[in-house]
Residue frames as qw, qx, qy, qz and C-alpha x, y, z in Angstrom:
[[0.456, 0.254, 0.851, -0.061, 41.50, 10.63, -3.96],
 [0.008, -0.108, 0.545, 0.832, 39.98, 10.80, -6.96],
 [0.562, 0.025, 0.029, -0.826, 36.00, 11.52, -7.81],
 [0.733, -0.090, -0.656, -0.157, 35.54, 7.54, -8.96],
 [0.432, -0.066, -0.826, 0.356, 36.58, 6.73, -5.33],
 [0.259, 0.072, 0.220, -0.938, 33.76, 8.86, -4.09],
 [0.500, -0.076, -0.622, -0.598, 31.05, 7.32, -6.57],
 [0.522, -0.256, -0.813, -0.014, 30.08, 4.56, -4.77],
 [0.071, -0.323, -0.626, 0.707, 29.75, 6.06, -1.11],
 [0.224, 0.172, 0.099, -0.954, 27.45, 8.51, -2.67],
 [0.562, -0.127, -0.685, -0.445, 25.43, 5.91, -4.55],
 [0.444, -0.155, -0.871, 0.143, 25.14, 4.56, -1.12],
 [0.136, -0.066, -0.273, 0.950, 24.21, 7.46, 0.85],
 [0.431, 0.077, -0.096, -0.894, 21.58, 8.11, -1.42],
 [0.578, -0.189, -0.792, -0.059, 20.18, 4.19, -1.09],
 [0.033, -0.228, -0.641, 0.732, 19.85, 5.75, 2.63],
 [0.291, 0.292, 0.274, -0.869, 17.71, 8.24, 1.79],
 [0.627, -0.007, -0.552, -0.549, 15.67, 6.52, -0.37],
 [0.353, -0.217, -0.889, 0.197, 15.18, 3.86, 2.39],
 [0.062, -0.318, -0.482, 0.814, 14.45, 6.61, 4.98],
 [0.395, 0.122, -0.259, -0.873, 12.14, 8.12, 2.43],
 [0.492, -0.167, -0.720, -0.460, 10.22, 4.72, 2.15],
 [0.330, -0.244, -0.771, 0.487, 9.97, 4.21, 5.87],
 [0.334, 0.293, 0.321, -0.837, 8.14, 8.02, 6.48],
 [0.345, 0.292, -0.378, -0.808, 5.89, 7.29, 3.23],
 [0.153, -0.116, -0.976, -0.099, 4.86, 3.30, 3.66],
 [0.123, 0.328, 0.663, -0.662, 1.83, 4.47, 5.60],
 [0.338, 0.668, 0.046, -0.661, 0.53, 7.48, 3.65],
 [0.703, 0.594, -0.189, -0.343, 1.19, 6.28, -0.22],
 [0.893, -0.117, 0.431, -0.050, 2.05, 2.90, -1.09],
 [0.764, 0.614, 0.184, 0.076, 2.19, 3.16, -4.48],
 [0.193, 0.940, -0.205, 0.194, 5.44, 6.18, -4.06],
 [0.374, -0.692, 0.605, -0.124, 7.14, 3.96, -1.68],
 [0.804, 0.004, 0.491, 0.335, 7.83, 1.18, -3.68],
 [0.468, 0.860, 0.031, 0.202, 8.91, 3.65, -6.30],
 [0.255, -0.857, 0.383, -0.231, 11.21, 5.17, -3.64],
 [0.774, -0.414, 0.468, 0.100, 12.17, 1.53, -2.50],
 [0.812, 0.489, 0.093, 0.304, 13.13, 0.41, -6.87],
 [0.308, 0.875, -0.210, 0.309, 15.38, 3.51, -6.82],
 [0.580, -0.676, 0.423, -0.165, 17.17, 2.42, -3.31],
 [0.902, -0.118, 0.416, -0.013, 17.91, -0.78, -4.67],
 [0.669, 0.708, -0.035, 0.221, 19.12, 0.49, -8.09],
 [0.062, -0.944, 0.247, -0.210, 21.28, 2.69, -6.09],
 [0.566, -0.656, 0.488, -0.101, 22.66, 0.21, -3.81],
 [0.915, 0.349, 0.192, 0.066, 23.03, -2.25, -6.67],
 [0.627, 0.587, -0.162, 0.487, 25.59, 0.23, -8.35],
 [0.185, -0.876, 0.396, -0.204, 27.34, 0.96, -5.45],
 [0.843, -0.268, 0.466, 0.013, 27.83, -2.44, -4.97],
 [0.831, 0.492, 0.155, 0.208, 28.93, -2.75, -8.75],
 [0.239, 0.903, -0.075, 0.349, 30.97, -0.05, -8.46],
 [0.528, -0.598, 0.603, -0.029, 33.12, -1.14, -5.23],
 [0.943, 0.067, 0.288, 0.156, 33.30, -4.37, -7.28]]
C-alpha cells in the first residue's frame, strides 16, 4: 500500500484523540476543549475528504 492509503486512517485516529482529549478537559478548561474539539472536526473532515 502506498502512504496516501494510510492518510486518512491517521487523520482519523488523530480525530480520536482529539475527542478523547476534549472529554478529560470539558470539566477543567472550556475554553481548550473547544479548541481541541475545532481540530477533531478539521481532522475528521479531511479524512472524510480524503476517503472521498
Amino acid at each position: 500500500m502506498v502512504v496516501k492509503d494510510w492518510v486518512w486512517l491517521i487523520l482519523l485516529g488523530l480525530a480520536g484523540f482529539l475527542l478523547g482529549g476534549v472529554y478529560v478537559t470539558w470539566k477543567s478548561s472550556r475554553m481548550f476543549a473547544f479548541v481541541l474539539l475545532a481540530g477533531a472536526i478539521l481532522a475528521a473532515a479531511g479524512a472524510v475528504t480524503w476517503m472521498i
